[in-house]
N, C-alpha and C positions, 0 to 999 in steps of 0.2 A: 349734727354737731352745732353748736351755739356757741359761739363765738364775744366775748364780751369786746367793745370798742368804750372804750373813755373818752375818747375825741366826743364821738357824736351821741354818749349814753342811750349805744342801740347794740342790739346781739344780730348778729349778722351769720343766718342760718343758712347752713347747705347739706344734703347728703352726699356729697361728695361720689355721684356716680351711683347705676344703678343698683348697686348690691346695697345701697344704703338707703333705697328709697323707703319710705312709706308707704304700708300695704294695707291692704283690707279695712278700711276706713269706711264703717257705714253713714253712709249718705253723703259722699264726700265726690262720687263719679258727678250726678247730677244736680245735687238740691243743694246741700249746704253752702252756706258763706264763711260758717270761722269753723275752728276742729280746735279740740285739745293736743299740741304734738308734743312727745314727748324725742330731747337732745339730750346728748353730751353736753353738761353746763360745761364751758371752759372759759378759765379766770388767770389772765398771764400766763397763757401757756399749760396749766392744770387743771387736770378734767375732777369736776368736784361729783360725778356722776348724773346719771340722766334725772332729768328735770323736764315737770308740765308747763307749756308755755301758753295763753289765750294767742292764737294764730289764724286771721285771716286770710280768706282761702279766695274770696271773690270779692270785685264791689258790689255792694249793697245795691248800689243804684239801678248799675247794666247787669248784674250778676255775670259778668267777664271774669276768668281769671287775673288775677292778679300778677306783675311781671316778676318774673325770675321762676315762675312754679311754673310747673307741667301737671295736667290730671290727665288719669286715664281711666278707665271702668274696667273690675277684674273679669266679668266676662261671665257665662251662666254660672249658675248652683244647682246642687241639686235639692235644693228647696231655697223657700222664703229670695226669691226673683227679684221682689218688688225691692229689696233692699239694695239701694244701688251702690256695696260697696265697689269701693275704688284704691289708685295708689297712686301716689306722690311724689314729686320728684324737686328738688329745691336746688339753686343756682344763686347763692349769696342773699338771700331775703334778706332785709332788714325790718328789725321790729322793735319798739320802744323797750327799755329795760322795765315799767313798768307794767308788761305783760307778763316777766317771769311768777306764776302763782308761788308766790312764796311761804307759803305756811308752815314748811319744813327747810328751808334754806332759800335766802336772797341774797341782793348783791345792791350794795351801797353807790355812789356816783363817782368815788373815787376807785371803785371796783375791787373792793372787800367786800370778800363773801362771808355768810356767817349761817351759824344755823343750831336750833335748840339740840339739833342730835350730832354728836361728832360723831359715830360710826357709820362709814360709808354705806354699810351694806344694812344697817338697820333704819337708815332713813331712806333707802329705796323702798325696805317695805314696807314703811308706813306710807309713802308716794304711792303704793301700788295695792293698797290695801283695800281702797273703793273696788279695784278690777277682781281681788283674789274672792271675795266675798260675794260680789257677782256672779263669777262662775264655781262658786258652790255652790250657791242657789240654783243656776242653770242645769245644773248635774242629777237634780229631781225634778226639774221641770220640762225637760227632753223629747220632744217627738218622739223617739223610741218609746218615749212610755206609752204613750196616746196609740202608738201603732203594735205591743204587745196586749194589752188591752184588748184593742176594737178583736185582734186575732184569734184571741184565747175566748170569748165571745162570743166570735164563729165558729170558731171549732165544736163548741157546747150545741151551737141551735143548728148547723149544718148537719144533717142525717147524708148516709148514702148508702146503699148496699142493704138488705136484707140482713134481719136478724134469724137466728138458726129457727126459732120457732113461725118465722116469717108472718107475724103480726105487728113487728116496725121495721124503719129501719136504725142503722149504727151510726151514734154521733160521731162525727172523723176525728173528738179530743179520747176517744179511745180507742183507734189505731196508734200501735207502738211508735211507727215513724212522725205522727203528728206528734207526741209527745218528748220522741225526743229532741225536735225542731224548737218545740216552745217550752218545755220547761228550764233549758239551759238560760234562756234567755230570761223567762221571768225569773230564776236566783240570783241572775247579774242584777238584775235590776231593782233586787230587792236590797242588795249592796249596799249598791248605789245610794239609793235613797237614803239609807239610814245612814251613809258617810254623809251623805248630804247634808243631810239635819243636822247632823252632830257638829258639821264645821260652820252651816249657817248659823247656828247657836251661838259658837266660839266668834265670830265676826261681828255676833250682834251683840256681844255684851259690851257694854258701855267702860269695862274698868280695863281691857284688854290694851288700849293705848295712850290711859290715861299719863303714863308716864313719860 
């Protein structure tokens, strides 16, 4: 939650207790210094909906956390390690009003807010439309594809077992249970893909938030 103060033209951020913290934040356990957070704008009392804020996370100088935050590291994965995400915890921070990124709703000094879209819920998704579009593209780009792939691959060049005329042997992608193991998998994934495309398409066309 973001808090507006007129007194001091600063938003004064808290998650108000663990269930509100900030989670899985890559690169936020050990490396980063700012993160994009996303709050509750709140203006007099009225929550204008969540809103991206530029928020500093450490000094630049000692790379020390900064006071009122807590970091913590979410702890293994099972994969991509190196990624040290983390989660966050906030205890009144204060941060200048002109970090609120305003390109879909701001807030003036006497703290009127305004904003090209008056529908609440259609100007979260244009706020959140960098992320929606991301994990489309993510949805073709998946480890599981890389790891059905290298399998179905092996199964082709792997032989085992004698053929009846016992002059080779039998590739294991034509044993019934290897196929039924990987063909389910490679039809999801054929899906997949082709949703993929079709909404990274619809994300990438230029006219889609023209308005």
């Amino acid at each position: 939650m973001a808090i507006y103060d007129s007194k001091t033209d600063e938003f004064v951020v808290t998650t108000q207790g663990t269930k509100g913290m900030k989670y899985w934040i890559g690169g936020l356990a050990e490396i980063s210094n700012v993160t994009i957070l996303w709050a509750q704008l709140v203006i007099n009392g009225k929550s204008e909906g969540p809103h991206p804020f530029y928020f500093p996370t450490r000094c630049k100088k000692t790379h020390k956390v900064l006071p009122g935050i807590t970091i913590g590291d979410c702890g293994p994965k099972k994969g991509k390690n190196y990624i040290d995400n983390g989660y966050m915890i906030l205890n009144d921070v204060r941060i200048p009003r002109k970090y609120l990124l305003g390109k879909y709703g701001s807030v003036n000094e006497q703290g009127i807010y305004s904003s090209i879209v008056s529908n609440w819920g259609q100007r979260f998704g244009l706020h959140m439309s960098a992320l929606s579009a991301g994990r489309a593209f993510i949805s073709f780009t998946i480890n599981v594809f890389n790891a059905v792939t290298i399998a179905l691959r092996y199964a082709h060049c792997r032989k085992q077992f004698e053929t009846t005329d016992k002059k080779d042997e039998i590739a294991i992608i034509d044993y019934p249970l290897t196929q039924i193991r990987l063909i389910p998998e490679i039809s999801k994934l054929v899906v997949q893909l082709a949703a993929g495309h079709e909404l990274g398409g619809i994300y990438s066309d230029p006219e889609l938030f023209k308005d």
